[in-house]
Structures are given as C-alpha cells and as structure tokens.
N, C-alpha and C positions, 0 to 999 in steps of 0.2 A: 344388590344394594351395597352388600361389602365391596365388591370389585367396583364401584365406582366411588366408594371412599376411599379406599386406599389411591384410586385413581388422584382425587382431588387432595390426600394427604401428601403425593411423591410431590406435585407439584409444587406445593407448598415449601417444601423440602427446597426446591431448585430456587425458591424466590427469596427464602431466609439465606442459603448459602450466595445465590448471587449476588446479595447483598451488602451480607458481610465481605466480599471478594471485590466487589468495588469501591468499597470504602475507603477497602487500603492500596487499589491498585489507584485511585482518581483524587487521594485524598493529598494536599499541599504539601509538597516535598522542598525542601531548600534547595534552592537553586544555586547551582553550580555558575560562579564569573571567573572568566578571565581575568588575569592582574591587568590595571593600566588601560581598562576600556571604560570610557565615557556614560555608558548606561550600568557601571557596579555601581551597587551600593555598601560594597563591601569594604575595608580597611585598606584596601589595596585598589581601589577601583577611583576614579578620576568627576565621579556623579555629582559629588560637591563643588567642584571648581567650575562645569558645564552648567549645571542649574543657577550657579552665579552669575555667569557671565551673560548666560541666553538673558537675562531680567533689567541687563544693561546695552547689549549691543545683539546683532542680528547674529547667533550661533547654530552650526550644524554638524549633524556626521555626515560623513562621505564613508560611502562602504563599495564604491567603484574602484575599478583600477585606474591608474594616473592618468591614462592617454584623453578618460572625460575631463577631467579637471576643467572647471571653464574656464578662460584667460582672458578675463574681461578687463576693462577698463579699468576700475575701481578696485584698487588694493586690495588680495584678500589674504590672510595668512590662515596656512594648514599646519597643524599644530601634532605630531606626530610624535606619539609618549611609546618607549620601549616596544618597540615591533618584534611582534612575533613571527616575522617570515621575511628576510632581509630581499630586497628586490630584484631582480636581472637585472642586464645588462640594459635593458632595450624600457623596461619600466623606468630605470635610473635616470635612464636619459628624456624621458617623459615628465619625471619631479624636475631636472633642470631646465627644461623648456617650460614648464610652468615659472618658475621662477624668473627666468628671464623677460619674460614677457610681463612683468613690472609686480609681480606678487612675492609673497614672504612662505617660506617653510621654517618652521621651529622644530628641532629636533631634540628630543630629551632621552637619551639613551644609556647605560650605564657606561658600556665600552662603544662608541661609535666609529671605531675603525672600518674601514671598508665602504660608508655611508657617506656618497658624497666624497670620494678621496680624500674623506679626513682622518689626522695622524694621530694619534695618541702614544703617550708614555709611561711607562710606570711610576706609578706614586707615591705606593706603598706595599705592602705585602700583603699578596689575597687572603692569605690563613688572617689576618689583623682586619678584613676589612666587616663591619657590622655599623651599629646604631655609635654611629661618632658624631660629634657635632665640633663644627669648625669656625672659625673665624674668615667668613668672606669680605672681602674688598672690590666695591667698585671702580668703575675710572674714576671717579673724586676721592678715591682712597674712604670710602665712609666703609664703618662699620658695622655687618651684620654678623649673626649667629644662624650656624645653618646644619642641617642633617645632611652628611654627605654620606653615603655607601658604596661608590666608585674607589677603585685600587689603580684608575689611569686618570691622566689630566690629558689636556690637548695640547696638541704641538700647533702654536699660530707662529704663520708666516709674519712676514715685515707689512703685508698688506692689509691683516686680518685687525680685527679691532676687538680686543681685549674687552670683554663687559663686566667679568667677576675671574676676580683670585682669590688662590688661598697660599697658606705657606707654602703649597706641595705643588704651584701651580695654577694654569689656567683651568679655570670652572666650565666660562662660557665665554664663546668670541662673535663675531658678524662678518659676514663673508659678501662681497659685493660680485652680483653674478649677472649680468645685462641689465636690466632694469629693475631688478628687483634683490633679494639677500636671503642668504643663507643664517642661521643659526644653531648653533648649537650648544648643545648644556650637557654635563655626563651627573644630571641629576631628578633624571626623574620621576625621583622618591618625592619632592619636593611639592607634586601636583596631588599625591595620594590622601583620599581621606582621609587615613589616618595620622598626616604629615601635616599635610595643609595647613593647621592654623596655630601650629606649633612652631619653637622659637620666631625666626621670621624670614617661612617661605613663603607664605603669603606675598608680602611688600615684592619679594625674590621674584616670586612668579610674575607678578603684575608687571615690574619693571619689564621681563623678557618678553611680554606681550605688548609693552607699551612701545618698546624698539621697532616693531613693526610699522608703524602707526598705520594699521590694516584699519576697515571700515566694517569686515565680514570677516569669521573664524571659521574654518571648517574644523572638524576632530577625525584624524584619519582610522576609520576600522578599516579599512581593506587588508592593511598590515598584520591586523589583529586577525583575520579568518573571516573578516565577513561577518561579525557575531550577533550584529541586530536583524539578523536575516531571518525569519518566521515560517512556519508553513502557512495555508490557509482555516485549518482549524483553531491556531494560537490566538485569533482571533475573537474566539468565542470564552468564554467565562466556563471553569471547569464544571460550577454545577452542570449547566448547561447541558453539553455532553455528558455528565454522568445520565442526566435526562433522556438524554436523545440514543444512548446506547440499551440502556435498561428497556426503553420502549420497543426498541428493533427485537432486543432478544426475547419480550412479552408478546409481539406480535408473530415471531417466528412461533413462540409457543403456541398460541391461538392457532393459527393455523396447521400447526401441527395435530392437534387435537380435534381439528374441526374435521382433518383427514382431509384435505386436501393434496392435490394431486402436483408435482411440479416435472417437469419435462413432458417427452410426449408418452402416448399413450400406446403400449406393447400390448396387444391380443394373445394372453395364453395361448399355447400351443396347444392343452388340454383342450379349446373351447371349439376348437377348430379340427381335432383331428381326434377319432373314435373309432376302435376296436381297428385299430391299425389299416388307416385310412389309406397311406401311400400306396400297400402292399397290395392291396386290394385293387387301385388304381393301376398298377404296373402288371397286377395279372392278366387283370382285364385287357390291357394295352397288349400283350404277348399272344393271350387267345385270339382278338382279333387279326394283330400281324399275320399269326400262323395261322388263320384261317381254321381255329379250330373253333368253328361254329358250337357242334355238338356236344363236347365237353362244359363248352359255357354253359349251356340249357339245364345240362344235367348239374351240376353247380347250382346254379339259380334255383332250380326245382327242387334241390337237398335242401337248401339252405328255408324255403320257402317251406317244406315239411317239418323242420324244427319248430316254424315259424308256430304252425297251425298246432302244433305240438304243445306251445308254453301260453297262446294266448285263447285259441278256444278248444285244446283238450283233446283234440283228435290225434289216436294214437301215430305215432310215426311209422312203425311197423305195416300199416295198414295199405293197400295197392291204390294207387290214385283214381283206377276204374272203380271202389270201390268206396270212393269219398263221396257220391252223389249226394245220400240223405244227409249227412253231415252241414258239407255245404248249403244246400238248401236252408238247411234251417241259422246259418250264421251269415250268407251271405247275403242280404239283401238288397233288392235292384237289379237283381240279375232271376231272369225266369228261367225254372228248371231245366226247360231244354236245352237252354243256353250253357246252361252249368253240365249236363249230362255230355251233350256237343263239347265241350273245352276239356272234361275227362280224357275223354275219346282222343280228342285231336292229340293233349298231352302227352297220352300213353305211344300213340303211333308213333308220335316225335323223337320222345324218350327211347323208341324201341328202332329205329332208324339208325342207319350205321352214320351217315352224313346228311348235313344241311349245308344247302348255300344261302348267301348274306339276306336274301329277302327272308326266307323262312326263318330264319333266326332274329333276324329284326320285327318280325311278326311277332313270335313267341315269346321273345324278350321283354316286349312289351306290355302281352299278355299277363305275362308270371308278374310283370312289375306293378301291372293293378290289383292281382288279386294282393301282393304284399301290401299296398299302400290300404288295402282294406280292413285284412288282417291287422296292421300296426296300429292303425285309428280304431279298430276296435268294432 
C-alpha cells in the first residue's frame, strides 16, 4: 500500500512540476520584429501604413525572389522600405526587367547607393545625423515639414525628375526605365509607425505612391529575410499545443506505468540456458566425434546417481546391482524383472571397456527414461 502511494505521490510530483515548466516555456513572449517590415506592429514597423492602404486599394506582400514578380499588364508598384540584404547582380537585373515591362518600384532606403546605379552625396555629417525635421519642397515649390535621418541626398541626372528637396538637396527623384520608373526616397523613416502621422509624412508618403499611378501594391519582404514565412505548427493557437504536448507526455506516462513494452522482444539468456547449457552441448559433441561411447554412458549413469540421490533418497554410494528393491518401489510401470534385467544389462555396460554407436544409442536412451522419471517424480 505504501509503495503504491508514493508510487501515485512521484507522479503527481512530475504533473505539478510539468506544469509549472510549461507555463513558462509556452506562455506569450514579445515578439521580436524586424525594423521596416509590413506585418510589425512595432514603432519601427510599416503595419500602420499596409493596413491603410489594403482598406482602399488591392495590397500585398511578396516574400519571393524577383525573378517571380508577375509582369502583368496592369501597373503594379513594389514598394521596397530599407532592405536588409542588398540584391546580386542577376536579382538586380530581375527588379529592372520588372519595371520595364511597364510596373513601378519605390525604394525608400536611407543611403541607396549601389541600388539601382543610383548616386548619392553627402549632406551632412553622420555624427549630426538623428531626429531632425526639415523643410521639404516639391516641384510646385509647396511646403512641407518632414523627419529626415539621411546624412546623403541623391545625385539626379538631367533626365531624372526631381519630386522632393530640401536645402541639403534632393530627397526623392523618378527615373524612367522601359515602360515603366524607378523611384526613389533616402527616407524611409517616413513610412514607420512611429513617423507616419507625424509633421507631414503622411501627405509625403501618399504623394510617392500616388506617382506611381499603380492599381496593385506589393510590399517587398524578400529583402527583409523572408519574415512572414511560418512553420506548420505557427498555425495553431499556443493554448493549443501546450494541449497537445502535455497529453503526449500523460500518455507516455500511462503507458509507462501500464508496463508496456516498446521495441522487440529479447528472450533472457537465463530462460534459455541452465546449468551451462552450451558446455554440456559441446561435450557431448566431442564424445561423439571421438567416438567415445563409453565415457558418455558412464557420465549419464553418474550424473543419473545423483539424480536418484536428491529426488528419491537412494544413497549414491550404493552398486547399481544393488538398487533392485529401491527401484521397485519408486519406479512405477516398469515390472521387476524389467527393472532387475536393466540393473544387469547397466552394470555389464558400465563394466565393458568399449561400446560401439548402437549399444550406446541403446543405453543412452535407456538412462534418458529412467532420468525423465526420476525428474517428474
């Protein structure tokens, strides 16, 4: 009774502590975002500007790499905020075959040198650059108020078209590329939650979307790592699987307990081998080879003397011609003569220098029923 309390106390034991151990391993952790991807919700995350715009026009992410881009008919602009992993050679040339085939890329980058062969120059000093807000100008010279954190402006060609300056320089320009344009901004603080609806990036923003005159926005994560990408558990709701884990390891329990058996099943060597089976086997196999008949017999007949020794009390000492009345009275089913006769024959056997295989398969035999008689009792 005790040993099967404490039994049902240990376990107890495993279900409080696994308990508490899942609480804190399964229980709602803040979520780590990347700056500048379309699904944060964070200060730094783009979630306010995407949930806008999908409520007025047809918006998405793309988390493919360029070469799917579809190049459809119908305008669409991809909208590419501070990339975290600047493109190859052979992708680059994939964003500009998109575009020329009559779509828009928007690029919002702090320094976008290298992007697109586009130039930049210094503007200001990096140690100076932080939370500044500037006086931008459009082409109709109007006035806004804007958060810039760029320390470069862009270097536009005679071709390029100028969309926003500041005193230090161009903001953002338009680049006409086959059928379709480039743009770019070296401000993509501008899009950030926590920018957005501050002075007026807002208006800022819209205008750069509105140059497109796209029908369809994509929001590029590929640049970003690919971040909306899931496993197939992400799917489920954490209760859920704290659910579904705690039952596996209750059922391993159970089963455990029940004494169940898992893999295959090994037969003791114990169960299978007694009073040194093989040795016995290999003797035997030797006397035969060597034709040592008589040796065996005498073996068997010792061993058979012990026998009658431990189960019906007849002393071992005693001459086998002299076990008649003994026998008799333990051996049953066998008539005296038969018993008096098997003395006899034993003793001459025993007392013979050799036998050949029948005589010894005779005897062998002999001795092997009186043992199985003896054993059964």
């Amino acid at each position: 009774m005790k040993k099967a309390r404490k039994g049902w106390l240990g376990l107890a034991f495993l279900l409080v502590a696994f308990s508490v151990i899942s609480y804190y391993a399964f229980s709602p952790q803040p979520r780590f975002y990347p700056s500048y991807v379309s699904n944060s919700p964070s200060p730094t995350g783009v979630k306010g500007l995407y949930t806008y715009l999908s409520k007025e026009m047809n918006v998405n992410r793309w988390n493919h790499a360029p070469k799917f881009l579809p190049k459809a008919s119908e305008k669409q602009l991809l909208v590419i905020v501070e990339p975290m992993n600047n493109p190859d050679s052979e992708e680059m040339k994939q964003y500009i075959d998109f575009i020329k085939a009559g779509n828009t890329v928007l690029l919002l980058q702090d320094n976008p040198k290298g992007m697109f062969d586009v130039q930049t120059v210094p503007a200001a000093d990096e140690d100076n650059k932080g939370d500044q807000v500037f006086k931008v100008y459009d082409s109709s010279n109007q006035v806004y108020k804007a958060k810039i954190d760029s320390y470069v402006r862009l270097e536009a060609n005679h071709d390029d078209d100028i969309l926003f300056h500041d005193d230090l320089g161009t903001v953002a320009l338009r680049q006409t590329l086959g059928k379709g344009q480039l743009i770019v901004a070296v401000t993509p603080e501008w899009m950030t939650n926590g920018n957005i609806l501050t002075n007026d990036n807002l208006p800022l923003v819209i205008s750069l979307l509105n140059t497109s005159g796209a029908k369809s926005i994509l929001f590029d994560e590929y640049l970003h790592g690919d971040v909306t990408a899931s496993s197939a558990l992400s799917v489920y709701p954490q209760w859920f699987l704290l659910l579904l884990f705690q039952g596996i390891v209750l059922l391993i329990l159970w089963l455990w307990h029940q004494g169940k058996r898992f893999g295959p099943v090994f037969t003791p060597r114990e169960d299978s081998v007694r009073f040194s089976d093989e040795g016995l086997r290999a003797m035997a196999a030797w006397l035969i080879r060597g034709q040592r008949y008589h040796d065996s017999i005498v073996i068997q007949a010792d061993y058979l003397k012990l026998l009658l020794q431990e189960r019906w009390q007849i002393p071992y000492s005693r001459e086998w011609q002299d076990l008649s009345s003994c026998l008799e009275r333990k051996w049953h089913g066998i008539k005296p003569a038969e018993i008096r006769s098997f003395l006899q024959g034993l003793t001459a056997i025993l007392e013979k220098g050799t036998l050949n295989k029948q005589e010894y398969l005779l005897w062998s035999g002999r001795l092997d029923q009186l043992r199985k008689e003896v054993e059964q009792g």
